[in-house]
C-alpha positions in Angstrom: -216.2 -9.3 -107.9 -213.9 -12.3 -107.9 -215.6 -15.6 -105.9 -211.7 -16.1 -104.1 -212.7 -12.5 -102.7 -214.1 -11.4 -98.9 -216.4 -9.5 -101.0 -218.2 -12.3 -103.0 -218.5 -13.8 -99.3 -220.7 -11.3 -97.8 -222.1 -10.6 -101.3 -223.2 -14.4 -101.1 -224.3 -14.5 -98.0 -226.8 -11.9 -98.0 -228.0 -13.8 -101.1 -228.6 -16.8 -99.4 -230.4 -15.1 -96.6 -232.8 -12.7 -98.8 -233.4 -15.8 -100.8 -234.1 -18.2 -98.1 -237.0 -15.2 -96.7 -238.1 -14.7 -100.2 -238.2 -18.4 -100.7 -241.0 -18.5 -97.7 -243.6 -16.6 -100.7 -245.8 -18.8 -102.5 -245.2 -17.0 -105.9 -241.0 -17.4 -107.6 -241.7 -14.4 -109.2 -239.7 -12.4 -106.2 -236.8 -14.8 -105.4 -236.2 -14.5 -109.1 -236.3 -11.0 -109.6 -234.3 -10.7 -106.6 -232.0 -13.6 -108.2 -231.9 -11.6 -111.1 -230.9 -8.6 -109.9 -228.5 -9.7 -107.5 -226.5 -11.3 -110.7 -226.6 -7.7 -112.7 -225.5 -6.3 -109.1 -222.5 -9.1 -109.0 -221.4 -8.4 -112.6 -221.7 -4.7 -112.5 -219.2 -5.1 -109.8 -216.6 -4.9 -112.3 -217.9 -1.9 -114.4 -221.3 -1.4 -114.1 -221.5 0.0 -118.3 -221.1 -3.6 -119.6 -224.7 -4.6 -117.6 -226.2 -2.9 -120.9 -224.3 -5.2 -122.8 -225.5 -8.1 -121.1 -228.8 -6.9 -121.2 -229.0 -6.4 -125.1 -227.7 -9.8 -126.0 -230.4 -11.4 -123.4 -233.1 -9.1 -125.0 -231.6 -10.3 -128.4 -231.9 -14.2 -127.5 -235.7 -13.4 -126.1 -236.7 -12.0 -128.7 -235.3 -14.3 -131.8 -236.3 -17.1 -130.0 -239.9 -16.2 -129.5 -239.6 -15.4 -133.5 -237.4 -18.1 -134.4 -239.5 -19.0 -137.3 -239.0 -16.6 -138.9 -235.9 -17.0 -141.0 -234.3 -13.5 -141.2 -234.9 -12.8 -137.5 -233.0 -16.4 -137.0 -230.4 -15.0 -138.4 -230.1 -11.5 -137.0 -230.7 -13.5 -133.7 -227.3 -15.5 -134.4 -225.5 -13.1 -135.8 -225.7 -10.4 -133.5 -224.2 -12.6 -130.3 -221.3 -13.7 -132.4 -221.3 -10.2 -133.8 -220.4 -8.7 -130.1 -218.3 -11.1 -128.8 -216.4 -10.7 -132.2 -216.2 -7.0 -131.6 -215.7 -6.7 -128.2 -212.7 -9.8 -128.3 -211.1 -9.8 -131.8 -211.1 -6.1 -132.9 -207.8 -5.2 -131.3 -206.2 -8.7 -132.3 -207.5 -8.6 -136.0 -206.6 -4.9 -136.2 -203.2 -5.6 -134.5 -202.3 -8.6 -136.8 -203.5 -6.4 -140.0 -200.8 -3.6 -139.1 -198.6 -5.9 -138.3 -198.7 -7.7 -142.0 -198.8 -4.3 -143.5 -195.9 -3.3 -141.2 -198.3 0.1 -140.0 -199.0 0.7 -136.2 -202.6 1.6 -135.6 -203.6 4.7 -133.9 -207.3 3.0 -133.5 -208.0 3.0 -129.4 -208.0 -0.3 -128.0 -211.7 -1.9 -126.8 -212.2 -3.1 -123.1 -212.6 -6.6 -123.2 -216.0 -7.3 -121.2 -215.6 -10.3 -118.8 -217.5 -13.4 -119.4 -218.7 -12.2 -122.6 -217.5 -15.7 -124.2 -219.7 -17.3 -122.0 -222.6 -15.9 -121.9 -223.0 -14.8 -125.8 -222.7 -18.8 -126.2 -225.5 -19.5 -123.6 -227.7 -17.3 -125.7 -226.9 -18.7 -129.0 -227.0 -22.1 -128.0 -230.5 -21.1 -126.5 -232.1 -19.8 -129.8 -230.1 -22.6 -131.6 -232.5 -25.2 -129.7 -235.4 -23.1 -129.5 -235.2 -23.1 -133.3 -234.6 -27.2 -133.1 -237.9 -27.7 -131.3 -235.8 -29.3 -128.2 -237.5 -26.4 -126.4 -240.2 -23.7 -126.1 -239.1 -20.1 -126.4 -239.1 -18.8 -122.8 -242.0 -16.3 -122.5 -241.3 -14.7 -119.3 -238.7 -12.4 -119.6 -237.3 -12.3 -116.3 -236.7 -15.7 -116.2 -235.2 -16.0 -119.3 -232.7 -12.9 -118.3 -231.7 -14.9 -115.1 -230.8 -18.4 -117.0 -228.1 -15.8 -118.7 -226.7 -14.1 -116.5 -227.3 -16.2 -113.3 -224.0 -15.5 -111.2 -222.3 -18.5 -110.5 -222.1 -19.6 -114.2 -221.9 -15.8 -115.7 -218.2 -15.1 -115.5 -216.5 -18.1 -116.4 -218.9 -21.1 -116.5 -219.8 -23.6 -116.8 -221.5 -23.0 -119.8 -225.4 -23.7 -118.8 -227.4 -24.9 -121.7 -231.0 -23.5 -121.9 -232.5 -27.3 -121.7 -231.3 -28.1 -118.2 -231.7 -25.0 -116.3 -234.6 -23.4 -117.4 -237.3 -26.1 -116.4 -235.1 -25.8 -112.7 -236.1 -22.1 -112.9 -239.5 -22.6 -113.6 -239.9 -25.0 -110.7 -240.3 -23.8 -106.7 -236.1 -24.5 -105.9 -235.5 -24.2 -102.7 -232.7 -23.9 -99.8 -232.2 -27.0 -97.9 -229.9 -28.5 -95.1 -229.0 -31.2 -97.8 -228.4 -29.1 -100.8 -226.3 -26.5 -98.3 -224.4 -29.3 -97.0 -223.3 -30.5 -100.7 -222.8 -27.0 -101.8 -220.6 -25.9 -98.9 -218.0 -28.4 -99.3 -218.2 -28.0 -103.3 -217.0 -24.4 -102.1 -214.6 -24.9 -99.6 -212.9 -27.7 -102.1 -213.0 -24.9 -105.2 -211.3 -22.6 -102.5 -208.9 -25.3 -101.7 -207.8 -25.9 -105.2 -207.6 -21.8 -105.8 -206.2 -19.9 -103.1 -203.8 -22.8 -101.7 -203.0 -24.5 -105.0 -203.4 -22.7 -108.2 -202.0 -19.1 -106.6 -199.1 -20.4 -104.9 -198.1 -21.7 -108.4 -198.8 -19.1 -110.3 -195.6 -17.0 -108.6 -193.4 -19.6 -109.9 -195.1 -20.5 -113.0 -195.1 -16.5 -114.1 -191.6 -15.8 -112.8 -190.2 -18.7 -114.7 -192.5 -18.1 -118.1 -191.8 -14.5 -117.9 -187.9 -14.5 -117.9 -187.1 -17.8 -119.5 -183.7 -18.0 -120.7 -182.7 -17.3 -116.7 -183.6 -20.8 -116.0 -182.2 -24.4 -116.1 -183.6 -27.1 -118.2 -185.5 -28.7 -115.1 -186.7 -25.5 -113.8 -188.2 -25.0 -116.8 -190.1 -28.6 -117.2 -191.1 -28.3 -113.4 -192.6 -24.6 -114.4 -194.5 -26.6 -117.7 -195.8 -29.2 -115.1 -197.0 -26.7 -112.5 -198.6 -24.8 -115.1 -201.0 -27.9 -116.1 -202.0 -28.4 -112.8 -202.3 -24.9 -112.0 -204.7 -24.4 -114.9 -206.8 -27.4 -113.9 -207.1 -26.3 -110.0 -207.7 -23.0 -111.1 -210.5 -23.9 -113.4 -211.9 -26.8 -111.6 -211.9 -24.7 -108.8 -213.7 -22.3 -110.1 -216.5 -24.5 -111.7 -216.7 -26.2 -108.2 -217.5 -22.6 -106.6 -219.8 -22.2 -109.1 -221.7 -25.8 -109.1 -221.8 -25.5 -104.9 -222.9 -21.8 -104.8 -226.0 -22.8 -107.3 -226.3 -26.1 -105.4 -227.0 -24.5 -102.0 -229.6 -22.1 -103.8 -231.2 -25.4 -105.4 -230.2 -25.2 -108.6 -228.2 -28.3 -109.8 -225.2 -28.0 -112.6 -223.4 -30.8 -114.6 -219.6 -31.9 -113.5 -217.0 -29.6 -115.3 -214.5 -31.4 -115.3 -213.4 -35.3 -114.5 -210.0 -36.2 -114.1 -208.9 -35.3 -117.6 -205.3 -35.9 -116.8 -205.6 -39.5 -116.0 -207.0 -39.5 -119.9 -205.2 -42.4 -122.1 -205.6 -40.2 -125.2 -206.7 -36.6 -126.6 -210.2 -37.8 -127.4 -210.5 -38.8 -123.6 -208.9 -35.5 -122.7 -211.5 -33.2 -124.1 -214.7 -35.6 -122.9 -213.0 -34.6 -119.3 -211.3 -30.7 -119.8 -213.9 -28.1 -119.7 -217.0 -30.6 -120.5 -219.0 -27.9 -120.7 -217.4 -26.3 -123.5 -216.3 -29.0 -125.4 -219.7 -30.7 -125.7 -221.1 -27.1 -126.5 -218.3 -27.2 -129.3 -219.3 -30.4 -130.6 -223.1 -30.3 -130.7 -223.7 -26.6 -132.1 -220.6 -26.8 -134.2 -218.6 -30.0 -135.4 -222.0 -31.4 -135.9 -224.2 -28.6 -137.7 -220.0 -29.1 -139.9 -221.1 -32.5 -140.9 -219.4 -34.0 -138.0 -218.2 -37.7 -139.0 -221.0 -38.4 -141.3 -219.7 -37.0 -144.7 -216.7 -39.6 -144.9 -213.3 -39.5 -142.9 -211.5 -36.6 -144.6 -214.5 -34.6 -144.3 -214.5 -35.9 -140.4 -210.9 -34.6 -140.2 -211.6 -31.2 -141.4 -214.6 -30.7 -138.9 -212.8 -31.7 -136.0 -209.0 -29.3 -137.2 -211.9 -26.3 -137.6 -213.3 -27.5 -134.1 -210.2 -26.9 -131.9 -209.3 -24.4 -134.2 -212.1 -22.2 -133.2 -212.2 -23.4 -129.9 -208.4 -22.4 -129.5 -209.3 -18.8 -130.6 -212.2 -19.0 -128.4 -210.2 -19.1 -126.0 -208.1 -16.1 -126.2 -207.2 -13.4 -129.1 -203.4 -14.4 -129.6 -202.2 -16.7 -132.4 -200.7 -18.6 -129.7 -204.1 -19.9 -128.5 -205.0 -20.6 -132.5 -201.7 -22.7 -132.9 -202.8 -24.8 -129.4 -206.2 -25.3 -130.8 -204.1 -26.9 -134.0 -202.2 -28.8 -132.3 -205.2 -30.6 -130.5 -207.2 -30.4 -133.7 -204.1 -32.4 -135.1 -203.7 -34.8 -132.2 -207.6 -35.7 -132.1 -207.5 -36.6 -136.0 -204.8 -38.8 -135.1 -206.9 -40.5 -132.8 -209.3 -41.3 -135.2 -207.3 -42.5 -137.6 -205.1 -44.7 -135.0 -208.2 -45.9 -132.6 -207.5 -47.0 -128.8 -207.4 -50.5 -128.0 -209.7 -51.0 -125.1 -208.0 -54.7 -124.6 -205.0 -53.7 -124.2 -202.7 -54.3 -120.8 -202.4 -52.2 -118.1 -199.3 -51.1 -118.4 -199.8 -49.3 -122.4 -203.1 -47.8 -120.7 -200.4 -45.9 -118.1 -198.3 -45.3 -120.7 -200.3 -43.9 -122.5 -202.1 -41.9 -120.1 -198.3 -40.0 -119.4 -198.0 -39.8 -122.9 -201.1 -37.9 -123.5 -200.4 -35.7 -120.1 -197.0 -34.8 -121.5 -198.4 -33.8 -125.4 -201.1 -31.5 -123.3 -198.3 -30.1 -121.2 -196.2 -29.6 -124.0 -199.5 -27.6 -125.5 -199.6 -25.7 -122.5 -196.2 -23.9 -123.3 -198.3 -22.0 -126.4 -201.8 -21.2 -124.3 -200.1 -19.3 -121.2 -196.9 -17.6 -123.1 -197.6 -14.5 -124.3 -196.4 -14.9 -127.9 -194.0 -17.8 -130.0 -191.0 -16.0 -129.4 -191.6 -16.9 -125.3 -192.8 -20.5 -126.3 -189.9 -21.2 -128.0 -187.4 -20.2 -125.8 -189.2 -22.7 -123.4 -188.6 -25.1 -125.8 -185.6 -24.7 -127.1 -184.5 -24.6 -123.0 -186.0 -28.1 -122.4 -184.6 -29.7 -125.6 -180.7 -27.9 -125.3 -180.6 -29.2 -121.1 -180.1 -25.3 -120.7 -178.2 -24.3 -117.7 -179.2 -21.9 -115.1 -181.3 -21.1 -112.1 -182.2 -24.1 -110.3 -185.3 -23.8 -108.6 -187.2 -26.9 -107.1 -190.4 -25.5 -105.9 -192.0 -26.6 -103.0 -195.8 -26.3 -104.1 -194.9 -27.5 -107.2 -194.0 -30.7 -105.2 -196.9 -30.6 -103.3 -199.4 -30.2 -105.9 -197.9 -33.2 -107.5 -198.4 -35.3 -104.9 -202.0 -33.6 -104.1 -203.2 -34.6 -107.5 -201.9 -38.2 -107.4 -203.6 -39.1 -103.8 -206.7 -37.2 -105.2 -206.8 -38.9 -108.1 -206.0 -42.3 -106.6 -208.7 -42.1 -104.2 -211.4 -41.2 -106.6 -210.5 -44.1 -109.2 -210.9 -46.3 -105.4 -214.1 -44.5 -104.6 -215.3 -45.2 -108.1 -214.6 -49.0 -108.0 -216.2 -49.1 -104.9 -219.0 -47.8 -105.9 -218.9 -50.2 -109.5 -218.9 -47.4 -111.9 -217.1 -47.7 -114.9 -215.7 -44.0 -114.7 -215.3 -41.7 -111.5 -218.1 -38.7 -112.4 -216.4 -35.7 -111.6 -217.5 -34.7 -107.7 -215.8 -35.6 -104.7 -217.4 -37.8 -101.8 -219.8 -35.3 -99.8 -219.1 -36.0 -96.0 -222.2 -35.8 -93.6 -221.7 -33.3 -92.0 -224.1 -34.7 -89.1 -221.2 -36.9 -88.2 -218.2 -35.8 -86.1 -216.3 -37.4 -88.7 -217.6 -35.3 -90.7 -217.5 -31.9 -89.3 -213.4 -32.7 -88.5 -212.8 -32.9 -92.1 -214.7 -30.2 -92.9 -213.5 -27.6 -90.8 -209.9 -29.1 -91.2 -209.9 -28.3 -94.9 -212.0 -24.6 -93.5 -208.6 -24.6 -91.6 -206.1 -24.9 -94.6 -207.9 -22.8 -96.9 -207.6 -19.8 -94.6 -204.1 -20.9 -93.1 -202.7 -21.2 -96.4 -204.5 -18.9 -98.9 -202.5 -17.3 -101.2 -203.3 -13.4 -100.5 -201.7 -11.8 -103.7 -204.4 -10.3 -106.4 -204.3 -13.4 -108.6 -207.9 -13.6 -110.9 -209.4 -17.0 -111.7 -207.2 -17.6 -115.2 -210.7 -18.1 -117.3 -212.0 -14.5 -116.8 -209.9 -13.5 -119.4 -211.6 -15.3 -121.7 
């Protein structure tokens, strides 16, 4: 059940109506069985056999972490996550590349690729990581453990949810308010703004141009990289902020997933702002437990190359998404070795904010084509001025000038408000005004007016 879907509409609905009734019982046991339930129900959506997978990795976490002192259940308890997700996402890819270098097809069937299961395996293992790190108690109630894992805003495609900031919000009496509805809504409306009218209507160009490359001119083709960036970021930001406002109107509060990462001035910047969920889940349960940047400089260059590395193959079984993970592995040892210069005027900070956009767009080429041979007949287009089909999209246009005003008005907002750095969200209207309610139900207005209607899945379900 996709959230850009009529069906995740009603499905929500009916959520928020059985909760708020459920929510009238003195005892949370109920609202989060039903909570519970309702999440299996929404996941199962998409094939109702992989419910049993979710269920034996929760029952894996809540039992490891309830024995977490014991040292060979630790390590069955971390094991057997990473064990399934490696199974489940890399069997077909490692079996493929295997025949490949032995020059032998494989007759071996090819395994169904569960979604989310790269988001909730690491939920689990950063759970019994902590539990075994004393920064919490092993959850003893079962159900409530089972719903911090599969709870379905976050279950599909983040963000990922770490067992230390949602678990004491379960175990509290969260409730559905005006206020919380109010911020929620809009989070929603704004995801489905950035989704259906943005992301979607790119993603016909973007796949028509990265699909048949060599039919293209030179500028098509840069215009195609550029919509691509922003296509991935509204896609994904959307998503997270359908996700954040759908757990913020059942009063349940997640972090910012994202914060302008394309106004970064470098890499390092870049990643504190892309996906913050991940990359700080990347950086505290594994470039620190790799020694992180305490064992000397080299030793801080391998650990952050193995970082992106892995985080690059995270992200997808292709050797494409291994070599992007390189490339940003590369680019953040750089950093290090050539620090920013906070001091430094104005203009260097915008130049090097379009420098870092165009070395992530240019890293983009690798993470949506399909394999090197596609990626470097993108290249080698832009770098030759190759001639053919001109093709100056008009949402490609628009997005442009969507993300500069947005952007603009949230670096205002943020100097207004004397912070140092804007903080991910937007600027929640009241909707008691009739300021308000105009905005709100204009943006109600474009998002229906100008959905995109063709079957395109949030671009992180793959993963």
């Amino acid at each position: 059940m996709s959230f850009a879907s009529l069906d995740f509409l009603v499905f929500f609905s009916v959520v928020l109506i059985c909760v708020l009734i459920l929510q009238q019982c003195k005892n949370v046991f109920w609202k989060e069985l039903f909570l519970l339930t309702a999440s299996y129900f929404f996941y199962g959506y998409w094939d109702w056999r992989f419910c049993f997978l979710l269920l034996f990795v929760t029952v894996c976490a809540y039992l490891t972490a309830i024995y977490a002192h014991k040292t060979a259940v630790l390590i069955l308890g971390v094991i057997t996550p990473l064990a399934v997700l490696g199974f489940f996402k890399y069997f077909n890819f490692f079996l493929d590349s295997f025949s490949a270098l032995i020059r032998k097809d494989s007759d071996v069937l090819s395994i169904i690729l569960p979604v989310g299961i790269s988001f909730y395996t690491f939920q689990a293992l950063s759970y019994v990581i902590d539990v075994k790190r004393g920064k919490i108690k092993p959850e003893k109630n079962f159900i409530r453990m089972a719903l911090y894992i599969s709870f379905f805003p976050q279950l599909v495609a983040g963000p990922i949810v770490k067992a230390s900031d949602f678990l004491p919000q379960l175990r509290e009496d969260r409730r559905i308010t005006l206020k919380n509805l109010e911020t929620g809504l809009q989070l929603i409306v704004f995801g489905f703004f950035k989704k259906i009218v943005i992301a979607d209507h790119l993603s016909v160009f973007v796949d028509d141009v990265f699909n048949i490359p060599a039919a293209y001119s030179w500028f098509t083709i840069v215009l195609a990289v550029i919509s691509y960036s922003i296509q991935i970021y509204f896609d994904f930001s959307g998503y997270s902020d359908i996700a954040i406002g759908c757990a913020k109107c059942l009063g349940y509060d997640f972090l910012p997933n994202f914060n302008l990462p394309y106004l970064s001035e470098n890499v390092t910047v870049f990643w504190r702002r892309w996906h913050i969920s991940l990359s700080s889940w990347l950086k505290e349960y594994l470039y620190i437990p790799l020694g992180g940047n305490r064992k000397g400089k080299a030793r801080q260059y391998i650990n952050l190359f193995i970082t992106m590395l892995l985080g690059g193959l995270w992200h997808g079984a292709n050797w494409t998404f291994v070599f992007w993970g390189a490339l940003h592995g590369l680019a953040l040892c750089i950093d290090k070795i050539i620090p920013a210069r906070p001091e430094r005027k104005p203009i260097f900070r915008v130049m090097n904010t379009g420098a870092t956009f165009l070395f992530v767009s240019f890293c983009w080429i690798f993470f949506r084509s399909e394999s090197f041979s596609k990626a470097w007949q993108i290249i080698k287009g832009i770098f030759t001025l190759q001639e053919g089909i001109v093709q100056p999209f008009f949402w490609s246009f628009t997005a442009i000038i969507i993300v500069c005003i947005a952007s603009a008005a949230a670096i205002i907002r943020s100097r207004k408000q004397e912070k140092r750095e804007t903080d991910g969200f937007y600027p929640i209207l009241s909707l008691n005004t009739i300021p308000g309610l105009t905005v709100f139900f204009f943006m109600c207005g474009l998002v229906l007016c100008l959905a995109f209607t063709g079957e395109h899945p949030f671009v992180y379900f793959q993963f």
